[in-house]
C-alpha positions in Angstrom: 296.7 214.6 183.3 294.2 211.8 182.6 292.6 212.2 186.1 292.2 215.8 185.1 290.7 215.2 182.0 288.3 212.7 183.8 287.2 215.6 186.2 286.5 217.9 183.4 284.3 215.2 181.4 282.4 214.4 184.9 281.8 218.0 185.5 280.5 218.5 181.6 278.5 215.7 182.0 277.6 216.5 185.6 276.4 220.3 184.2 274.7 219.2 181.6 272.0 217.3 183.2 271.7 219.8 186.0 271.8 223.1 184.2 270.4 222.0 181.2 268.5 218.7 181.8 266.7 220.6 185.1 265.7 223.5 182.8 264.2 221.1 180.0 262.4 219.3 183.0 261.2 222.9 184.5 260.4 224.4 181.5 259.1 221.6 179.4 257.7 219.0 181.0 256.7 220.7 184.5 255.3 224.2 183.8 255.0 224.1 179.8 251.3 224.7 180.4 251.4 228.0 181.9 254.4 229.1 179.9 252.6 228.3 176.6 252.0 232.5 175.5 255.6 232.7 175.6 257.1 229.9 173.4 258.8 231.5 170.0 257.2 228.5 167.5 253.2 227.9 167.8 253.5 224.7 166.6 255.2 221.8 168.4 257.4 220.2 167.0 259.9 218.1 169.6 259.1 215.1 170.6 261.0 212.0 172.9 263.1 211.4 169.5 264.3 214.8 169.1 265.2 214.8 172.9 267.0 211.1 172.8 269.2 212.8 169.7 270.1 216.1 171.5 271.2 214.1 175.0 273.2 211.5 172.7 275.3 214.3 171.0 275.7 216.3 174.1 277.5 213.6 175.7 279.4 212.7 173.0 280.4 216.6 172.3 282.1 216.5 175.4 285.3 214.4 173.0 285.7 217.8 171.5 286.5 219.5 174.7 288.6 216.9 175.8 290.6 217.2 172.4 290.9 220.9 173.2 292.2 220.6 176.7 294.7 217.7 175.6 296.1 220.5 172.7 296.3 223.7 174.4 296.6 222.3 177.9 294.2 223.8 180.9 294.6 227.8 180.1 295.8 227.9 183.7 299.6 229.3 183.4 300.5 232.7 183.3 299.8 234.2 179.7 302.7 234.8 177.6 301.5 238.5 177.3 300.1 239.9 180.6 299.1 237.8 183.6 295.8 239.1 184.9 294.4 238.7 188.6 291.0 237.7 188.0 290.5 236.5 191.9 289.8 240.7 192.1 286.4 241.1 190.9 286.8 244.1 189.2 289.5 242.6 186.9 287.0 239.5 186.5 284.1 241.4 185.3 286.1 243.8 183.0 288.0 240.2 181.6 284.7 238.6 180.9 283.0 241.6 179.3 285.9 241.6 176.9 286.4 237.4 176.4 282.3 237.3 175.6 282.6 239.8 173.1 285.7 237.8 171.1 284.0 234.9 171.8 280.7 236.1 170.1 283.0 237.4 166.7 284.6 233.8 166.7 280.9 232.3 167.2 279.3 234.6 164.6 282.4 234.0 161.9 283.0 230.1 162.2 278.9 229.5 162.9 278.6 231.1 159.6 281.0 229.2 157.6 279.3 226.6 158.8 276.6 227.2 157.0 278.0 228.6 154.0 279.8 225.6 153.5 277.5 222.7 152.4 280.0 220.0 153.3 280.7 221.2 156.6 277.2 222.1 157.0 275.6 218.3 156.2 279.3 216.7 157.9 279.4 218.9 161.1 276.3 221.7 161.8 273.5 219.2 160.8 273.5 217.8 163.9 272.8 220.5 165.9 270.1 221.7 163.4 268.2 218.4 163.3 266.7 220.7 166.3 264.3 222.7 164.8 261.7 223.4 167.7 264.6 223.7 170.2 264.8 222.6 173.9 267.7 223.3 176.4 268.6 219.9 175.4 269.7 221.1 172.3 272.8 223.3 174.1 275.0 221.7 174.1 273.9 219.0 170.8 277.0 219.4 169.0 279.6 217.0 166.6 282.6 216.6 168.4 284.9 218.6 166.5 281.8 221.5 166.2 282.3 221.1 170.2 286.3 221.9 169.6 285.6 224.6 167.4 283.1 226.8 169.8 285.8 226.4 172.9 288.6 227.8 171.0 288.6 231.2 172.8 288.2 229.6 175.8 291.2 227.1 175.5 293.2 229.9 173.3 293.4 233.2 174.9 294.0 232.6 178.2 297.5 230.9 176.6 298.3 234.8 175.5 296.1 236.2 178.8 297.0 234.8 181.6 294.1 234.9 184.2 293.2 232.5 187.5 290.9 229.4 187.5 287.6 231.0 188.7 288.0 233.3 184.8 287.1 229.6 183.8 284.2 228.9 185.5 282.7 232.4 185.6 283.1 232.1 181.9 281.6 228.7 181.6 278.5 229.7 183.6 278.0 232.6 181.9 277.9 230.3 178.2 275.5 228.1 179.8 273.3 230.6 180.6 273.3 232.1 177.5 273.1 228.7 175.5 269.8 227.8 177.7 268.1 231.1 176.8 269.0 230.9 173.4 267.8 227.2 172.9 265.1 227.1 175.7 262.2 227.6 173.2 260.4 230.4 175.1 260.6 234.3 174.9 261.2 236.2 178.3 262.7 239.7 177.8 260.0 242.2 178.2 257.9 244.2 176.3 260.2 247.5 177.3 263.4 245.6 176.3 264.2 246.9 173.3 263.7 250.3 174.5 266.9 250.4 176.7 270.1 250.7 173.8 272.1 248.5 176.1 269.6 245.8 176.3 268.7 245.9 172.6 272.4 244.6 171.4 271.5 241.1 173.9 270.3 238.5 171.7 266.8 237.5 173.3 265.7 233.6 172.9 264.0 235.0 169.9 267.1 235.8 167.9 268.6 232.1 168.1 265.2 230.5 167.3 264.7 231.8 164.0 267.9 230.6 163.6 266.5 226.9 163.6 263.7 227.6 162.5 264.9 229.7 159.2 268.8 228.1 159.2 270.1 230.7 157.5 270.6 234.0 158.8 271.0 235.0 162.6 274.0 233.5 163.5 274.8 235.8 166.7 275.9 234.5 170.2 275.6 236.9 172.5 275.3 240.1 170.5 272.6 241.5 167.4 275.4 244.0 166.0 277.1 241.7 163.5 273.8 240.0 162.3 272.9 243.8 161.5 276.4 244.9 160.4 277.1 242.0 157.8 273.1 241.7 156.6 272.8 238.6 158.3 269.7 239.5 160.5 266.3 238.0 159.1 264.3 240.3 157.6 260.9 239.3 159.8 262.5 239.2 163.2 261.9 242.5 164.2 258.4 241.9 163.0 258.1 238.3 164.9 259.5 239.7 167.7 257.5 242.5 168.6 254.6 240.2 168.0 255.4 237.9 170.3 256.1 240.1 173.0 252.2 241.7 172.5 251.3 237.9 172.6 253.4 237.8 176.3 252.5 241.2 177.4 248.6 240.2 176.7 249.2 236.6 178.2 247.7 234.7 175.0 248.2 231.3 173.9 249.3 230.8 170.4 245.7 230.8 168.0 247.3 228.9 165.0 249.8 227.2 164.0 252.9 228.1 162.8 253.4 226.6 158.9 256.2 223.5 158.3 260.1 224.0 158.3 261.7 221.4 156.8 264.9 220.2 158.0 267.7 221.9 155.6 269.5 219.1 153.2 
């Protein structure tokens, strides 16, 4: 058990520097230049400190993960319900198009509580929010138990659903994406995007932005629907967001600066 819970921390760890840390260095240091028309917030404000915090917290988020592995074991049995055979990938697809849009319910409910509770906000959230002007750094830039909290689907329903190990990974990889285009600072769905109905429920980079930059409101994973549904969606994204796809689609830096956002208390 402990030699499996050592390979799991390696392989968080491991990920994290290679998914996330080589798309900070791509994106931030290497080609930030060239990419400068399509970053969300005109005004810079992440610096060496802000990256120091968000690699610190990543690594120790990974306790969180651990703790959930240690209670609900590694998801790998049979479910107690229905044992699917994810190695056909039909039965993977249709099993990960129906865990991402759980998980994005129990991202949108418990990321909002979050924030509507001030304890748990300044206790638990604050840390990832210290990230205003986020970087794929901040991904994974969790507490510990705010770490637990986001895996729960993953560690939960397989316990009811029984599926094979490669569910895991697909699932994992498909997060990680996500997380690094909702944290990666820059916009890159098109101009047409919002055009195709499918297409238009995907939370672009935008969407999760304005989250840190505004704090409250936007609290969506994967999906716009319940930021719509429960009145949750800022009131100026739509706005924002068409103008900074005419900023892409015209290939134009940023002419001003965007104004201060404090850090919420």
């Amino acid at each position: 058990m402990i030699t499996d819970l050592l390979k799991f921390v390696y392989v968080g760890v491991r990920d994290y520097f290679l998914y996330f840390g080589g798309s900070f260095v791509l994106l931030w240091l290497v080609f930030r230049p060239k990419l400068q028309h399509r970053k969300v917030q005109l005004k810079t404000r992440a610096n060496s400190k802000q990256w120091f915090h968000e690699v610190k917290w990543s690594l120790i988020s990974q306790v969180g993960f651990v703790v959930g592995l240690l209670i609900f074991g590694d998801g790998m049995a049979p479910g107690l319900f229905v044992q699917l055979n994810t190695n056909n990938f039909g039965v993977l697809i249709a099993a990960s198009l129906v865990y991402i849009v759980i998980d994005d319910a129990w991202f949108y409910w418990t990321h909002r509580a979050l924030h509507a509770n001030n304890r748990l906000y300044r206790s638990i959230h604050k840390i990832h929010h210290r990230s205003i002007d986020t970087t794929p750094l901040t991904g994974l830039s969790f507490h510990p138990l705010e770490s637990f909290i986001i895996n729960v689907p993953l560690a939960v329903l397989p316990i009811f659903i029984g599926v094979q190990s490669n569910f895991f990974f697909w699932a994992i990889y498909i997060s990680t994406l996500n997380n690094i285009l909702g944290h990666n600072g820059f916009e890159w769905a098109p101009k047409w995007w919002d055009r195709v109905p499918l297409l238009r429920l995907k939370t672009p980079s935008i969407h999760h932005n304005l989250h840190h930059e505004k704090s409250r409101g936007n609290y969506g994973l994967y999906f716009t629907y319940w930021d719509r549904w429960m009145g949750t969606e800022f009131a100026d994204y739509s706005t924002r967001k068409v103008v900074l796809r005419e900023r892409i689609s015209a290939k134009a830096g940023p002419l001003q600066a965007a104004p201060r956002v404090d850090v919420p208390s």
